[in-house]
N, C-alpha and C positions, 0 to 999 in steps of 0.2 A: 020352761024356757029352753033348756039344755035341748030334749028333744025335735023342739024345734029347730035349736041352729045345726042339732046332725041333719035335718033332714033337705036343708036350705045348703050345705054343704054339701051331701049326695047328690042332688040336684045340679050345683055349680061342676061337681067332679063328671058328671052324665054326660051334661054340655059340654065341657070343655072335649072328654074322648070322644064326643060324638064330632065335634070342629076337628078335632085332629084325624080320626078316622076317614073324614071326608076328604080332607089334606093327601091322608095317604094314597087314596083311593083315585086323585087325581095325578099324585106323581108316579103312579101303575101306570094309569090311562097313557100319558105320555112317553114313558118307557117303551110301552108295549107299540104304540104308534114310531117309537125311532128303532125301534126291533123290526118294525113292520117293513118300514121306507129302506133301511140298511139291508134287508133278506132279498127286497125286488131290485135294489137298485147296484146290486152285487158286482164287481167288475167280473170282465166276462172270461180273463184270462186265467183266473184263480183254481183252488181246489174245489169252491164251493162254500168253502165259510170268507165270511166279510173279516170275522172277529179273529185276534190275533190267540186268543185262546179256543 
């Protein structure tokens, strides 16, 4: 019984970082897209960076 519930456990714990991996993997995607829009859409009078760092 025991190694059953480790293994229904590893499974739950899989799932779970694989939902959050894909979480993270979309809050990249749109980072990388307001990175994207923010580098083209630069004012034009600057030094060349948008960012204040």
């Amino acid at each position: 019984m025991v190694p059953l519930l480790l293994v229904l456990l590893l499974i739950l714990i899989l799932l779970g970082a694989g939902f959050v991996v894909k979480i993270l993997w979309w809050i990249a995607i749109a980072v990388l897209v307001m990175w994207l829009i923010g580098f083209v859409a630069r004012p034009k009078g600057s030094s060349g960076r948008w960012y204040r760092w």
